[in-house]
C-alpha positions, 0 to 999 in steps of 0.5 A: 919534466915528469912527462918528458921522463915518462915518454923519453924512451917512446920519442927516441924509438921513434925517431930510429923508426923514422930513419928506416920508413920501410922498415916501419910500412913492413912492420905495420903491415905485418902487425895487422895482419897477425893480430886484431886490434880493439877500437876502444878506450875508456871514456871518463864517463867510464866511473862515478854515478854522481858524475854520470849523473850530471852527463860527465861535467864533474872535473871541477866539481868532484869532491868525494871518493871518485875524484881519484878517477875523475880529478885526484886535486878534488880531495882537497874540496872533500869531506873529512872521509868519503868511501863508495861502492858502485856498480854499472851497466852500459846498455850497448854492448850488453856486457859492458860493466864498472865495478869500483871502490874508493876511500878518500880523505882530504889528502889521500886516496885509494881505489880499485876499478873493474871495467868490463868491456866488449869492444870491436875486434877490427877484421884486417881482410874483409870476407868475400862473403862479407866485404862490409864487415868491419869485424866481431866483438871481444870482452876485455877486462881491466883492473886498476888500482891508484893511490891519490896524493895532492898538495895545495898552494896557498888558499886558491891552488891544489895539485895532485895525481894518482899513480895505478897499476893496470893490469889485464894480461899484463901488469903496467903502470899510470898516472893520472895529473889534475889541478883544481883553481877555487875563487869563492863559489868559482872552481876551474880544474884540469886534468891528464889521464894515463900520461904513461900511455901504458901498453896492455892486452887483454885476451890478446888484443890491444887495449888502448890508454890514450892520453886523456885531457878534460877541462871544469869549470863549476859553480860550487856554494857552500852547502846550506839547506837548499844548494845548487851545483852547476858545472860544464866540462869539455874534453880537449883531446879525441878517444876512439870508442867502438862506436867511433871517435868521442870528444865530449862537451857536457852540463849539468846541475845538482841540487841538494836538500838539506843535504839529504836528497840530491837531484841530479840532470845533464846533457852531453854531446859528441862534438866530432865526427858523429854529432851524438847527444845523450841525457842525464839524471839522478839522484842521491838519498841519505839514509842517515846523516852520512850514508847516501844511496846514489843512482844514474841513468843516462839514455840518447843517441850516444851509445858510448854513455848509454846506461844505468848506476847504482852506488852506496857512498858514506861520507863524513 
């Protein structure tokens, strides 16, 4: 009900716009022609160092701060408290960069994230001189900040969401939904990212929020003194990217020592248009009980997830 609420007004506007399709062909034109319009959106890889870690196969495994971004049901599996300071980088375009702060106990969350990128401005007329250009680079910057809340149902079930503010040239609100279904050492999760679809711009381009669906499925024991973490996540819906379009299918694992040093691998494939894979380590070292340093790098063929992360996380 909540979506349909959500996107009410979009459907009735829409179907007005149908009764007039030349109306609707003149506006089109005249919306291209006036203004560029940015090729890309975030990718869920966009925040999480343990996550990237694992080539992106968190959803039904995230359990500490970032769940805010990756699966707001995941705080329920957390520790009594988990914060994180992280900082990232994507190797092409240069200047493409994370910033993120996140505070999470079992039942709430808040978080702040900075993400900078450059995206592809689409030229609407090719130049004679250049009839193959398909357009020149813009840097956007978007903030986000969200407020995570959840209830769980019975023993096996947890629902919960996290409402933000995006702000870039102006300010519009999300929301993001998950689930999280735990049998044992077994979790499936499932999550909608930007249900609101909000409309921004940033320098005066379009950023786009498509809606975002991604499924887990994961093997989580209790920890011990030797713990594996196993999980594979698959997207479900299809987010253009300045370097084409991407719909992920990704693995990974995570083995913990004695709960102080964690090791961490994946791989992640582009499963339309393209066939782009990439590879994914690392690591996470306690420097006390509760304090970890964590770190990521992630190379290939698929340049949308292409970089490196660092991370202070306390967790307790």
């Amino acid at each position: 009900m909540a979506v349909r609420q959500l996107c009410g007004g979009r459907l009735r506007a829409r179907c007005t716009i149908r009764r007039k399709p030349s109306s609707l062909v003149l506006g089109l034109f005249l919306i291209v022609c006036a203004t560029p319009g940015l090729a890309s959106a975030q990718t869920f890889e966009a925040v999480g160092i343990r996550a990237q870690g694992m080539a992106g196969a968190f959803v039904a495994l995230a359990d500490d701060g970032s769940a805010t971004w990756w699966n707001p049901a995941g705080l329920a599996s957390g520790a009594l408290f988990s914060g994180i300071v992280e900082r990232g980088s994507w190797s092409d375009p240069s200047e493409a960069s994370t910033l993120g702060v996140s505070f999470a106990v079992p039942s709430l969350g808040l978080s702040y994230y900075r993400l900078r990128t450059d995206a592809l401005v689409r030229v609407p007329i090719p130049s004679q001189n250049d009839p193959g250009n398909a357009g020149d680079w813009i840097t956007s910057v978007v903030n986000e900040v969200g407020a995570t809340v959840g209830q769980s149902l019975g023993n096996h079930v947890v629902l919960a969401s996290t409402a933000r503010l995006v702000w870039a040239d102006q300010v519009r609100g999300d929301l993001d939904f998950g689930t999280m279904f735990r049998f044992g050492v077994a979790r499936v999760g499932l999550v909608v990212k930007h249900v609101a679809e909000p409309e921004v711009t940033s320098n005066g381009s379009h950023v786009p929020f498509d809606r975002q669906v991604r499924v887990g499925a994961a093997y989580a024991p209790r920890p011990g003194p030797v713990t594996l973490n196993a999980a594979v996540d698959a997207d479900l819906t299809t987010t253009p990217t300045a370097f084409g379009n991407a719909r992920h299918l990704a693995g990974g694992g995570e083995l913990w020592l004695e709960r102080t040093v964690a090791l961490r691998a994946g791989v992640s494939m582009n499963t339309i248009d393209e066939r782009r894979t990439s590879f994914s380590v690392g690591a996470s070292v306690g420097i006390k009980k509760m304090y970890y340093v964590d770190a990521q790098l992630t190379q290939g063929d698929d340049p949308v997830k292409e970089g490196w992360g660092l991370g202070v996380r306390v967790t307790f």
